[in-house]
ZAMARGU-4260 file (C-alpha; in steps of 0.2 Angstrom, whole numbers, plus 5000, padded with zeros to 4 digits):
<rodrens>
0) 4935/4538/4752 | 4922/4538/4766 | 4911/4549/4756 | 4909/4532/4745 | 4901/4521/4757
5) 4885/4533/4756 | 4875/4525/4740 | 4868/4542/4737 | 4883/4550/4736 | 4889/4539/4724
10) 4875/4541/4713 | 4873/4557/4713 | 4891/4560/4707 | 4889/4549/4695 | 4873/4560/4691
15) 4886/4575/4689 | 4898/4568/4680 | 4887/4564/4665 | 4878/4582/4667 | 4894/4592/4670
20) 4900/4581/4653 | 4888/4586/4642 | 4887/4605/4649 | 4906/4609/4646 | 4902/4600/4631
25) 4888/4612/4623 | 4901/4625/4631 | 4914/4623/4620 | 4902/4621/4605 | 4891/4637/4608
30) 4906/4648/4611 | 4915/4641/4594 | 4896/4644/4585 | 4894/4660/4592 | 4913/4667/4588
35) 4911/4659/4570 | 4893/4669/4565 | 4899/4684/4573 | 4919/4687/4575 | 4916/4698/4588
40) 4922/4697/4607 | 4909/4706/4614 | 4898/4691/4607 | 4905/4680/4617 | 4903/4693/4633
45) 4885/4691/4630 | 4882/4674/4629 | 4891/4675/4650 | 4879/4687/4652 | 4863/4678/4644
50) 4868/4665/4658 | 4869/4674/4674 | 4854/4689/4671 | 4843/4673/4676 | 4852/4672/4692
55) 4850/4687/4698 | 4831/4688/4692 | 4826/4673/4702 | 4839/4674/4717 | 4826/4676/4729
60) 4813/4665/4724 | 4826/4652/4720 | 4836/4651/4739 | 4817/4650/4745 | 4811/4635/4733
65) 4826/4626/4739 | 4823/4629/4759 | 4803/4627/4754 | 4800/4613/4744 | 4810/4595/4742
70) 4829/4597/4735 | 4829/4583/4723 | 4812/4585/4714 | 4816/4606/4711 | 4832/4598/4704
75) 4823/4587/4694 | 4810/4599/4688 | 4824/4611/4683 | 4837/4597/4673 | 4820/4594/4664
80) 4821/4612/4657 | 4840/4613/4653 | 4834/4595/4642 | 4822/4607/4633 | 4833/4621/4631
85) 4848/4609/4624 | 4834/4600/4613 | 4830/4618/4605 | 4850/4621/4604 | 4848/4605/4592
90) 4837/4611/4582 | 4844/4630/4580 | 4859/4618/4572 | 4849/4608/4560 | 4842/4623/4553
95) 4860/4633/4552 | 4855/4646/4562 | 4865/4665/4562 | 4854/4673/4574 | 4862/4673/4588
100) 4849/4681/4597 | 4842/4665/4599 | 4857/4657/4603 | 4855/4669/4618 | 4839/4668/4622
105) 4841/4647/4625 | 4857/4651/4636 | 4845/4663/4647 | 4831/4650/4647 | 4846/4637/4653
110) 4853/4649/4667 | 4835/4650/4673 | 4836/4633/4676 | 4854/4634/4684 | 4848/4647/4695
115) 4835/4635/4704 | 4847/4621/4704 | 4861/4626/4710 | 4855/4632/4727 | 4845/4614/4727
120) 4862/4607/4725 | 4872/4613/4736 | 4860/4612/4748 | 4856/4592/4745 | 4875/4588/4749
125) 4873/4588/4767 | 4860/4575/4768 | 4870/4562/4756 | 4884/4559/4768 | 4887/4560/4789
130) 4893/4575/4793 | 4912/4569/4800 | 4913/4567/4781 | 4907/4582/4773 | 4924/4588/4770
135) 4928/4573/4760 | 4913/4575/4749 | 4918/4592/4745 | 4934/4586/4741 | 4930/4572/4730
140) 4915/4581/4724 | 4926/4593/4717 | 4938/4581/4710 | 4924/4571/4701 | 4919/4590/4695
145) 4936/4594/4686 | 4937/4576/4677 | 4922/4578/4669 | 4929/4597/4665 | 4944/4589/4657
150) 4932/4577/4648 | 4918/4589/4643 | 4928/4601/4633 | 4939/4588/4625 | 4923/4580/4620
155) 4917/4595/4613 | 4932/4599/4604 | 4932/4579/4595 | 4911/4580/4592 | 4912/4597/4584
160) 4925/4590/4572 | 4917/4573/4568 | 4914/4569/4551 | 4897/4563/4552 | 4893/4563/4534
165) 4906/4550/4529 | 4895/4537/4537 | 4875/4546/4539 | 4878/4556/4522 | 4863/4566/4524
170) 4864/4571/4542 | 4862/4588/4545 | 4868/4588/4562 | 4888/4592/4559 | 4898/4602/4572
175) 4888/4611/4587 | 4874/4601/4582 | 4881/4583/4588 | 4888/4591/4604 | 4869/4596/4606
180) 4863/4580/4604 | 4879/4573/4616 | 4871/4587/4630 | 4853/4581/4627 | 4857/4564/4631
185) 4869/4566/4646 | 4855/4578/4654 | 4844/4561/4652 | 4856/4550/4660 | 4856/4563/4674
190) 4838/4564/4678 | 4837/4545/4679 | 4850/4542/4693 | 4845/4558/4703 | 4827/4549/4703
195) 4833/4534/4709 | 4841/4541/4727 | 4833/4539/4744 | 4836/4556/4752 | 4823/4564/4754
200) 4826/4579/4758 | 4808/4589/4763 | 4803/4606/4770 | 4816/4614/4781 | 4808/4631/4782
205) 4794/4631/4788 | 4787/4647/4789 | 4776/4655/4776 | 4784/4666/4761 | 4788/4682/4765
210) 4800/4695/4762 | 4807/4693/4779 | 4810/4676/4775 | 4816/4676/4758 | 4829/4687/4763
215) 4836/4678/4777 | 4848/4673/4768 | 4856/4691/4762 | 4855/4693/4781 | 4865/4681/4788
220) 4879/4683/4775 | 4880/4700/4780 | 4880/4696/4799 | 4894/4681/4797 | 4911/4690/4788
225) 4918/4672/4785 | 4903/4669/4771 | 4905/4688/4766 | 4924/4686/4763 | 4925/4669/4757
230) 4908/4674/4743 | 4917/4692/4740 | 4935/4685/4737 | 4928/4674/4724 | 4917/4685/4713
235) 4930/4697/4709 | 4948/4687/4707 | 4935/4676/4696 | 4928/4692/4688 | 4945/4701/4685
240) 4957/4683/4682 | 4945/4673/4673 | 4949/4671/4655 | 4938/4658/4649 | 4926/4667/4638
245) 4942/4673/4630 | 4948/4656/4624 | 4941/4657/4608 | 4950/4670/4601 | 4968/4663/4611
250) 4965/4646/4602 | 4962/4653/4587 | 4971/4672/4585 | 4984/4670/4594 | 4990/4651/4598
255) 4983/4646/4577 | 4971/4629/4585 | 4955/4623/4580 | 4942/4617/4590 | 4951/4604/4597
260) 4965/4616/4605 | 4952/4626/4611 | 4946/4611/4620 | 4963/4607/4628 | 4964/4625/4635
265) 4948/4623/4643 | 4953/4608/4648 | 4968/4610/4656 | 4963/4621/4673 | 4954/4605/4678
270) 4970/4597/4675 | 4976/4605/4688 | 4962/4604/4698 | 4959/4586/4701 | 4977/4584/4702
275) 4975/4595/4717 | 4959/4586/4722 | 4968/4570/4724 | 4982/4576/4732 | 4969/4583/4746
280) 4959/4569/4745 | 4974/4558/4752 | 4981/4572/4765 | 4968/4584/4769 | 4971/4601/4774
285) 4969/4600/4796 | 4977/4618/4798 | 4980/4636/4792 | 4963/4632/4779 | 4961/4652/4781
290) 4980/4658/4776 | 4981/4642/4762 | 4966/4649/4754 | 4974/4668/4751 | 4989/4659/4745
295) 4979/4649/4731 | 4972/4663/4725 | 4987/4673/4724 | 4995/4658/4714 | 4977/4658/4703
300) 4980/4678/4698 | 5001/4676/4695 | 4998/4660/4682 | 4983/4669/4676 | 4997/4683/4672
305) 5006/4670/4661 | 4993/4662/4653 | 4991/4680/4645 | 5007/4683/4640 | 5012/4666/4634
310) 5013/4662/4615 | 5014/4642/4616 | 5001/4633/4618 | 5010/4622/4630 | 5015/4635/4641
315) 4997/4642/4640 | 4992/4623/4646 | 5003/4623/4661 | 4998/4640/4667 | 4981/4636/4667
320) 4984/4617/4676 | 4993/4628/4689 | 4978/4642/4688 | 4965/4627/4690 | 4977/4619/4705
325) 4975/4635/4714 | 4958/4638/4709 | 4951/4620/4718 | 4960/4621/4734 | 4949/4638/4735
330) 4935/4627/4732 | 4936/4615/4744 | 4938/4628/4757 | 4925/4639/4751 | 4913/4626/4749
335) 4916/4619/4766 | 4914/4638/4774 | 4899/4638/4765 | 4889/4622/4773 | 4899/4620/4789
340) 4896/4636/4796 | 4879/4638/4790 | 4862/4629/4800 | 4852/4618/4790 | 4840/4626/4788
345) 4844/4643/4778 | 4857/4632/4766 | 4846/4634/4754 | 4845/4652/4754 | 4864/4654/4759
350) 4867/4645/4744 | 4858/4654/4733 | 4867/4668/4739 | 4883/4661/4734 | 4876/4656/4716
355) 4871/4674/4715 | 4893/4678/4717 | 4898/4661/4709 | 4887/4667/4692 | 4893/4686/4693
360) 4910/4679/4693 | 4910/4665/4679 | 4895/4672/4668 | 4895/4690/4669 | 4916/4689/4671
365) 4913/4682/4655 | 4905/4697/4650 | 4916/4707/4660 | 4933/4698/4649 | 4922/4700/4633
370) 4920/4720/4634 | 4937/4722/4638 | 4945/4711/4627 | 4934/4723/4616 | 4942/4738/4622
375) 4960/4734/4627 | 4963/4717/4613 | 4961/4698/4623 | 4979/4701/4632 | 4979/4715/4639
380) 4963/4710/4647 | 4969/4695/4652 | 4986/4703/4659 | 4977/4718/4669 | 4964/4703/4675
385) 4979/4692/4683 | 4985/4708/4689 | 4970/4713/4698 | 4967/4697/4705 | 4985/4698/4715
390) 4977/4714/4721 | 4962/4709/4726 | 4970/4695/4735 | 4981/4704/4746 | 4966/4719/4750
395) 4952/4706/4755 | 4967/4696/4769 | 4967/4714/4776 | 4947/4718/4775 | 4942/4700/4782
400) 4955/4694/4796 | 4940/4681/4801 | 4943/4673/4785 | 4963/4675/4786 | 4962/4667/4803
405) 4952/4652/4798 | 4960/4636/4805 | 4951/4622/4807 | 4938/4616/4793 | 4925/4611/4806
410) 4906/4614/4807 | 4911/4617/4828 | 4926/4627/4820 | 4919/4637/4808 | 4901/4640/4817
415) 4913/4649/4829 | 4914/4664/4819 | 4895/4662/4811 | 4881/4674/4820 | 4875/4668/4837
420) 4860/4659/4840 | 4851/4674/4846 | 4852/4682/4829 | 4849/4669/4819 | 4833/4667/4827
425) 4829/4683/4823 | 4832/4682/4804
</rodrens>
């Protein structure tokens, strides 16, 4: 609990919760809107793929931002959008929309902002807490994180199903419309607290815009195998395993739910996860971090592997608990990799980095799951996708030995195996 005693830390996270609530939330609801106009997996491929295309537009310029300008007012600026774009998500329901053109074109105005904030994010941790306690904020940060990824797709599920006109009889806001509106005030909330903390955080980059600069960041993952790894090992178990875009058509082909059992399935891997969380939180993991992390993932693909041959909805929930358990102690690690082992001032940069592999393995996997599902039918993608993620797991602990051989989770640890000074000077 030492992360705790920081006041910042504890307002941000409860900055998160209440954004992360409201964004798995609108989640669940724009996945149920799309998949009831259209009927079509491939739909729900595209709206993954409306969300990341920003990402990888605007990597660049969005690492810089975060390393140029102050963390918490570009997070600020960028919530403000996702407030607009959720407000325009409200109105699209009021009016019954069946374009879901623009559908997508309000998720890609949303990723925008995601692409500008996350690297701002990440890169703000460090300042919130001392650095002996990093670790623990990751740990607790990603705890926090799965609770409200339990919460926000229940929510969604019950607020899509609300009968709203037994008590406002001529509300036109019914379903995706009051998860919207749910959004729209959580994103609120957010900006309020995260205007209330005392860090600071100003220029760390100091030196004018350039193309040298911008793409420091690129550099220094190449140069450092332990951020290469850890990024590459990500993006394509999550590419090939993940199965969430998919859950639509499980909860309601194949496992006959409604909204709300589409809820608890995308519930249920942060289930796991904070169960996991906890667990760290209490006995953290001093050795082997390398070796335990090519374990979890191997343990994410195999109950990914069940999850797509299962036919009861219980059985579906505990293979994703276990796929979400598996999932979060890769987290922890990868996240402390990420800020331990690299200097202050390219976090931003090297976070955005990471964004750029974090959003091709959650939104254009979602595309990815979405065109085969289309292909191959939902389980068989989901099957050859737990498949390839075993493989994939067994290839990168022979490609990266660094990251294999990681023991300590250490900034004097981990900077071990980063580029030398020299180098970095260079970049």
């Amino acid at each position: 609990m030492e992360a705790f005693a920081s006041r910042d830390f504890r307002r941000y996270q409860l900055a998160r919760v209440a954004a992360i609530l409201g964004a798995e939330a609108q989640a669940v609801a724009v996945a149920w809107q799309v998949y009831s106009i259209t009927h079509r997996a491939i739909d729900l491929g595209y709206t993954g793929l409306a969300l990341f295309l920003p990402g990888l537009i605007f990597l660049l310029p969005a690492g810089h931002t975060a390393d140029r300008f102050d963390r918490r007012r570009v997070i600020m600026v960028c919530y403000s959008l996702q407030c607009l774009c959720s407000g325009a998500l409200v109105l699209l329901a009021r009016a019954g929309t069946h374009n879901v053109l623009a559908i997508y074109a309000v998720l890609f105005c949303i990723g925008t902002g995601r692409a500008f904030s996350g690297p701002a994010s990440s890169a703000l941790i460090p300042h919130l807490v001392p650095e002996e306690h990093f670790v623990n904020a990751v740990t607790w940060g990603g705890a926090i994180f799965q609770v409200a990824n339990i919460t926000g797709p229940a929510l969604g599920g019950l607020l899509f199903t609300f009968p709203i006109t037994r008590f406002v009889p001529d509300s036109r806001l019914e379903g995706a419309g009051i998860v919207y509106v749910f959004t729209l005030s959580t994103l609120g909330w957010f900006l309020v607290l995260v205007s209330t903390l005392h860090a600071r955080p100003g220029r760390m980059e100091h030196r004018a815009a350039s193309l040298e600069v911008v793409l420091a960041g690129f550099q220094y993952v190449r140069r450092a195998s332990i951020l290469l790894g850890s990024f590459s090992l990500d993006l394509f178990v999550v590419l090939l395993g993940g199965a969430t875009a998919l859950m639509p058509i499980f909860a309601h082909d194949i496992l006959r739910q409604g909204p709300r059992g589409l809820g608890m399935l995308r519930a249920a891997p942060a289930v796991g996860a904070v169960a996991v969380s906890l667990l760290m939180a209490r006995f953290p993991l001093h050795r082997r971090a390398g070796r335990w992390l090519f374990v979890c993932v191997s343990v994410f693909g195999a109950a990914t592997l069940v999850f797509g041959l299962s036919r009861s909805l219980w059985l579906s929930l505990f293979a994703l608990a276990v796929a979400g358990a598996g999932d979060m102690v890769g987290v922890i690690i990868r996240g402390s990799v990420l800020q331990l082992a690299t200097p202050p001032e390219m976090r931003g940069r090297v976070s955005a980095v990471n964004s750029l592999f974090i959003g091709a393995s959650n939104e254009l996997g979602e595309f990815e799951s979405g065109l085969t599902a289309q292909w191959w039918g939902a389980v068989r993608a989901t099957v050859i996708g737990g498949l390839g993620a075993l493989v994939v797991s067994g290839l990168w602990a022979v490609l990266f030995p660094k990251l294999r051989q990681i023991d300590e989770l250490t900034a004097e640890s981990l900077r071990a195996h980063a580029p030398a000074q020299e180098v970095l000077s260079g970049l």
